[in-house]
C-alpha positions in Angstrom: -15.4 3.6 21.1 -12.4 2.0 19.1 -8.8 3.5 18.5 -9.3 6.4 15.8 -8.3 6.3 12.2 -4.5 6.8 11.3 -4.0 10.0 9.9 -2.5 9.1 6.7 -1.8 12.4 5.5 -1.5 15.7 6.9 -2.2 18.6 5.1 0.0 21.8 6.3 -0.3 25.7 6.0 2.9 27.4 5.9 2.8 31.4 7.3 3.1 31.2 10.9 2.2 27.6 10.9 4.9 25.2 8.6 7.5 28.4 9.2 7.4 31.3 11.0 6.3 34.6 9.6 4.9 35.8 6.6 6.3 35.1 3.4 4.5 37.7 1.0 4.9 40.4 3.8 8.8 40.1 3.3 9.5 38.2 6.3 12.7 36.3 6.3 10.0 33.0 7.4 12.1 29.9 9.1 11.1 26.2 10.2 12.1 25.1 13.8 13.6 22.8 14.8 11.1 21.2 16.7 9.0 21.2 13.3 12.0 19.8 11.4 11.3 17.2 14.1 7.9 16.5 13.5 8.4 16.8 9.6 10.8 13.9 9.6 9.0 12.1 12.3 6.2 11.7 10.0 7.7 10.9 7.1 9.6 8.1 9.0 6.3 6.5 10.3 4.9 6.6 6.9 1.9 9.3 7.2 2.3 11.7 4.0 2.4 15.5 4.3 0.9 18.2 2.0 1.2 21.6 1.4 -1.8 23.8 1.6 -1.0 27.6 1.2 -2.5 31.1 0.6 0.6 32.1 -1.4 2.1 32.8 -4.8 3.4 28.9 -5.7 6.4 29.4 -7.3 7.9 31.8 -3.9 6.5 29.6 -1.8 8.1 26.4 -3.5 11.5 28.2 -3.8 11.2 29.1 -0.3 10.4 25.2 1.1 13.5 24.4 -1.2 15.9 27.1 0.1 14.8 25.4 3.7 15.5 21.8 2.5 12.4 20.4 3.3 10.2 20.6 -0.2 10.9 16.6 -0.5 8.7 15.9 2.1 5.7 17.0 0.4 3.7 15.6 -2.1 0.9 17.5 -4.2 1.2 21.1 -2.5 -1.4 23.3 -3.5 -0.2 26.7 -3.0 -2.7 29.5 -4.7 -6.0 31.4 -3.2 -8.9 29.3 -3.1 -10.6 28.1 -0.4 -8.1 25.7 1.4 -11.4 22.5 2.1 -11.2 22.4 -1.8 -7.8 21.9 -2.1 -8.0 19.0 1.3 -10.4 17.3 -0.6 -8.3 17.6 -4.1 -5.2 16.0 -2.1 -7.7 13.3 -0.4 -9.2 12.0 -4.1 -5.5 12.2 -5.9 -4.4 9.8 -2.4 -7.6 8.1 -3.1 -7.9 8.1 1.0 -11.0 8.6 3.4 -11.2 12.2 4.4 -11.3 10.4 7.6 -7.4 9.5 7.3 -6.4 13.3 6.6 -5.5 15.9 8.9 -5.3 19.9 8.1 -2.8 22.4 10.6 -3.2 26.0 10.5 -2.7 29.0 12.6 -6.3 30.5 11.7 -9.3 29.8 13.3 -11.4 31.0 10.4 -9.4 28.5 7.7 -9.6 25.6 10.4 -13.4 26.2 10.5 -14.2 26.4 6.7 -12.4 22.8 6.4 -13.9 21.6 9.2 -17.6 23.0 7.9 -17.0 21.7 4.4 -15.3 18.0 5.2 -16.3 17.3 8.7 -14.3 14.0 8.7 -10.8 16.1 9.0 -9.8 16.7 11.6 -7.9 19.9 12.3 -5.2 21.3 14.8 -3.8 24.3 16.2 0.1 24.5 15.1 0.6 24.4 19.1 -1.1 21.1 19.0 1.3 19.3 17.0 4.1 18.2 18.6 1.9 16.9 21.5 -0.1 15.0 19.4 2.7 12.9 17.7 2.1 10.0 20.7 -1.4 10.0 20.0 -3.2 6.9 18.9 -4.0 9.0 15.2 -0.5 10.1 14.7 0.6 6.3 15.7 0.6 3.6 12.8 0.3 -0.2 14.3 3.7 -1.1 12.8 6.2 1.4 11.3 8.4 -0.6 8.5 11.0 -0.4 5.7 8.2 0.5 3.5 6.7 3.0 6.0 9.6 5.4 5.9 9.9 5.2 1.9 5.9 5.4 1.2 6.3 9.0 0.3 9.1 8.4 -1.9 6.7 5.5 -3.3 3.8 8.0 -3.8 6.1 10.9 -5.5 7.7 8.1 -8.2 3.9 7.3 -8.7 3.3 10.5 -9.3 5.9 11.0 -12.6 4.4 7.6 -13.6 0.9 8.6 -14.2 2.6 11.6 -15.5 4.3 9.7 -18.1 1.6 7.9 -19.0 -0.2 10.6 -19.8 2.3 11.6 -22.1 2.9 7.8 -23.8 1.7 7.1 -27.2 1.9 3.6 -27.4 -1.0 0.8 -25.8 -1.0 0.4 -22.2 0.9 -3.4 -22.6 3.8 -1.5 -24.5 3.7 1.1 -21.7 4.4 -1.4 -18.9 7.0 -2.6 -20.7 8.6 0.4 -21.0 8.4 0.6 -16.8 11.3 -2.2 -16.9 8.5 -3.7 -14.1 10.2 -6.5 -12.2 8.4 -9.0 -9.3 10.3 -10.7 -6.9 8.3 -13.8 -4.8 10.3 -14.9 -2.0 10.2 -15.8 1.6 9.6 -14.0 4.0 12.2 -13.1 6.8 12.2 -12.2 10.6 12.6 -9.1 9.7 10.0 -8.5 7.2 7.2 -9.8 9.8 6.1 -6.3 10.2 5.6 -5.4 6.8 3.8 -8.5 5.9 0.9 -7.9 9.2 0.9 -4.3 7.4 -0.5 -5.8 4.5 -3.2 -8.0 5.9 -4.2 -5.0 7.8 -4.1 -1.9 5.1 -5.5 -3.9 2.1 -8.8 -4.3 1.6 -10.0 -4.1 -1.9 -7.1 -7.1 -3.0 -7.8 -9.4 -0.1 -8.4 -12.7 -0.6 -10.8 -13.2 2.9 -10.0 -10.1 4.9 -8.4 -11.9 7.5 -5.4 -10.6 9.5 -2.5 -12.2 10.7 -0.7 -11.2 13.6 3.2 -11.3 14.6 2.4 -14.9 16.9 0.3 -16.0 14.0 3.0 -15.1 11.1 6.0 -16.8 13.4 4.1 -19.8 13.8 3.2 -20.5 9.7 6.9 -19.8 9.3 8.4 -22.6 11.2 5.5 -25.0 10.4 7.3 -27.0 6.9 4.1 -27.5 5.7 3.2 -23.8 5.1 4.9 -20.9 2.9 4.6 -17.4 3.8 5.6 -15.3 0.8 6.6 -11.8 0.1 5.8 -10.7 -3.2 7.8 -6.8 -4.0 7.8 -5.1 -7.1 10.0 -1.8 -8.5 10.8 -0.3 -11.9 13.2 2.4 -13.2 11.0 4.6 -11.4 12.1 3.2 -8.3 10.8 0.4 -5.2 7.0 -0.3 -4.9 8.2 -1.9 -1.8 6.4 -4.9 -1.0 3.2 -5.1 -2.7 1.8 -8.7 -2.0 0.9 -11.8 0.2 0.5 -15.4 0.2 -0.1 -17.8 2.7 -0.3 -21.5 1.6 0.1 -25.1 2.9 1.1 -27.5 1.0 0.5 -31.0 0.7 0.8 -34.0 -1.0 -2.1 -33.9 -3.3 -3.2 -30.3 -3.1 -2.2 -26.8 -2.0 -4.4 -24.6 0.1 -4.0 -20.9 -0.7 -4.9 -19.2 2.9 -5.0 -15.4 1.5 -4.0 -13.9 -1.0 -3.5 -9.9 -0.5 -2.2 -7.5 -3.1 -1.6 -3.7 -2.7 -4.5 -1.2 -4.7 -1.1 0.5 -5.7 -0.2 -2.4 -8.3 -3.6 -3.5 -9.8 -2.9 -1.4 -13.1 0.2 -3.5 -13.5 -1.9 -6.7 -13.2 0.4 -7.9 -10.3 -2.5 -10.4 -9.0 -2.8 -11.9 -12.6 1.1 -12.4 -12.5 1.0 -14.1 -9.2 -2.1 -16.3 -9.6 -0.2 -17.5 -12.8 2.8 -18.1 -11.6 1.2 -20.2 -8.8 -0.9 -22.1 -10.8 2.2 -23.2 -12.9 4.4 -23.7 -9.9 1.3 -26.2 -8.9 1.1 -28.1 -12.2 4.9 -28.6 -12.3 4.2 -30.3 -8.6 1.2 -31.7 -9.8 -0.9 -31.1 -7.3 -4.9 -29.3 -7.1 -5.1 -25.9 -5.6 -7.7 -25.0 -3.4 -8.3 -21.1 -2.4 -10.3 -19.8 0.4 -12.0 -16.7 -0.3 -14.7 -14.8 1.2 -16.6 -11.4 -0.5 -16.7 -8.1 0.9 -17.6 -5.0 0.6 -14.7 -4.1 -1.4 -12.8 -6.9 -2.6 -15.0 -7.2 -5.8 -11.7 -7.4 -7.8 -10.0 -10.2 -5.8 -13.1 -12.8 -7.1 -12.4 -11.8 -10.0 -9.0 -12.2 -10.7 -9.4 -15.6 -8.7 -12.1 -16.6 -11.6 -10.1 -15.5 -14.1 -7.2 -17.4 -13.1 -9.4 -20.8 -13.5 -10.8 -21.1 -9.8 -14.4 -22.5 -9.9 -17.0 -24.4 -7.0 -16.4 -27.6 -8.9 -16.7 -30.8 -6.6 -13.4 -32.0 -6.0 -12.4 -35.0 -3.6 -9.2 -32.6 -2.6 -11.8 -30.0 -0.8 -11.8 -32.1 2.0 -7.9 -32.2 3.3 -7.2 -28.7 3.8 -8.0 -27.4 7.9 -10.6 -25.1 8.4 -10.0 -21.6 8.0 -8.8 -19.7 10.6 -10.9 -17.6 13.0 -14.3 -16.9 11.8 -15.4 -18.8 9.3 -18.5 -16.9 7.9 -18.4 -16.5 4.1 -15.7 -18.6 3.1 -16.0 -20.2 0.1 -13.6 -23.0 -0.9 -12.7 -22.6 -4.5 -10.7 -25.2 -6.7 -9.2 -25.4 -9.9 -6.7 -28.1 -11.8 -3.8 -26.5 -12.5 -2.0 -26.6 -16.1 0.9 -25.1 -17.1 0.7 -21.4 -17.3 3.4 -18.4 -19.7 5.5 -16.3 -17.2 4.6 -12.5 -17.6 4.2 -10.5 -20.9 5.0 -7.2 -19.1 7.6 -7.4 -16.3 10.4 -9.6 -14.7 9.8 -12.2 -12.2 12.1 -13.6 -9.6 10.4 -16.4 -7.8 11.2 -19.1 -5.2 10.6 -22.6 -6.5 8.0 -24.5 -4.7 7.5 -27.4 -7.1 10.4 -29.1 -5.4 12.9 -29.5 -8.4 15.2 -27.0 -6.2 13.3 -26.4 -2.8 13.8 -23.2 -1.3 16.1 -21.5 -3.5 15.5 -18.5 -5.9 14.5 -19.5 -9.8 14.2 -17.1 -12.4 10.4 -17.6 -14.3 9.9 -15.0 -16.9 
């Protein structure tokens, strides 16, 4: 058997499991320190924590506040239905597996009516907690920058789609009033680990679902020939953190785009569109082709199409034959090509990009 799923949330009860005591029985209920432990424990690795309580909401909110730790938790559902509905209303507004979400509570009876309803969660004992934070499920691969802001991420996500709701205006006149802004740059040392987190945690905006390593990542970087960008994005909402992923070589008559990968989190704001574009114009300026590898799967639908609608086709093209092979396996890759033209910087947000066309090599251009 391989290494379980990541528990990317964890849903908590709160009397006699989050605090102890009894809230609606009077009891003056308190968090120990050993929870206050594994509460900010959590939240530093990145795995999100929910609320899921058998209380009156607007006590039980007060309360968490009073005890300093309400910031920690995104969506609580705090009210008297049956606690697998309210799991599996936190799972679809995460948009995550039910196998990457995780239920604690003191009862037997509530841990069995999740676990009979959404088999895939898997639940624990309060006692069971703190043990379990070396465990393999309570362990991320890497734990970076990113990781101990994600909840943050997820909450400013949150008032977004809440003020969308709310705008009156199109959806291009909403981004704009985001004050979006990109940033392309290249990536650092110390931003290794977030890039391997993005070859391994996206999957529907991946170019070829291939994933890069540390040794792999170090080595691109010092080769001249390749770039291994960053791409990040933020608004007045706050950071999006790093949201994208390129890996190309470049060479005298054409650029080979290795992977592209872009974060599920950014697709409303068309990131991929912004970063094809500004790509394809950074490659006409150098006047070179560009050749993409890409390779279907089962969920990366999306990726081919962005890549078409950028201007990639199978046309025959003498410059197919000077990138290397792909790395690792091979099956399924698909060379793609297109002649690139000069291409408008973004409608909808800011963009801060390196310049690759060579008219000022590796500093920081402004393109929007």
């Amino acid at each position: 058997m391989g290494e379980p799923t990541t528990v990317k949330c964890l849903v908590w009860d709160l009397d006699n499991t989050l605090w102890q005591g009894t809230l609606l029985d009077g009891d003056d209920v308190r968090i120990t320190d050993e929870t206050k432990q594994v509460i900010t424990e959590l939240d530093r690795r990145g795995i999100l924590q929910a609320v899921c309580s058998r209380n009156d909401h607007d006590h039980a909110w007060r309360r968490l506040e009073q005890l300093g730790v309400a910031e920690y938790f995104v969506l609580p559902h705090i009210g008297w239905g049956p606690k697998s509905d309210s799991v599996r209303s936190i799972a679809e507004r995460l948009n995550f597996a039910h196998s990457a979400m995780a239920f604690i509570d003191d009862t037997p009876a509530e841990r069995a009516e999740v676990s009979y309803h959404l088999p895939d969660v898997r639940c624990y004992d309060p006692g069971q907690l703190p043990n379990r934070l070396g465990r393999a499920e309570f362990s991320p691969a890497t734990v970076t920058v990113d990781s101990g802001r994600r909840r943050r991420m997820y909450q400013a996500g949150f008032r977004r789609d809440a003020e969308r709701e709310e705008y009156q205006g199109t959806d291009e006149d909403f981004l704009r009033s985001l004050d979006l802004w990109m940033s392309i740059g290249r990536a650092t040392g110390g931003e290794l680990s977030r890039v391997e987190e993005l070859t391994l945690r996206t999957s529907q905006m991946n170019a070829t679902g291939v994933h890069y390593d540390d040794a792999a990542l170090r080595g691109l970087m010092t080769d001249p020939e390749h770039e291994v960008l960053v791409v990040t994005m933020g608004d007045r909402f706050g950071p999006h953190g790093a949201v994208g992923l390129l890996l190309l070589r470049r060479m005298p008559g054409a650029w080979h785009l290795k992977l592209l990968a872009t974060s599920c989190r950014v697709v409303s704001f068309g990131a991929g569109s912004v970063v094809l574009n500004w790509l394809v114009d950074q490659a006409a300026t150098a006047g070179v082709h560009l050749i993409a590898d890409f390779r279907a799967t089962e969920r990366n639908r999306m990726m081919e199409i962005a890549y078409r609608f950028a201007g990639f086709d199978d046309q025959p093209c003498a410059c197919r034959g000077t990138p290397e092979p792909p790395a690792g396996d091979t099956t399924g890759i698909q060379r793609l090509h297109l002649v690139p033209a000069p291409r408008p910087g973004p409608a909808t947000m800011s963009l801060d990009a390196v310049d690759l066309a060579g008219k000022k090599s590796h500093s920081d251009v402004s393109w929007s």
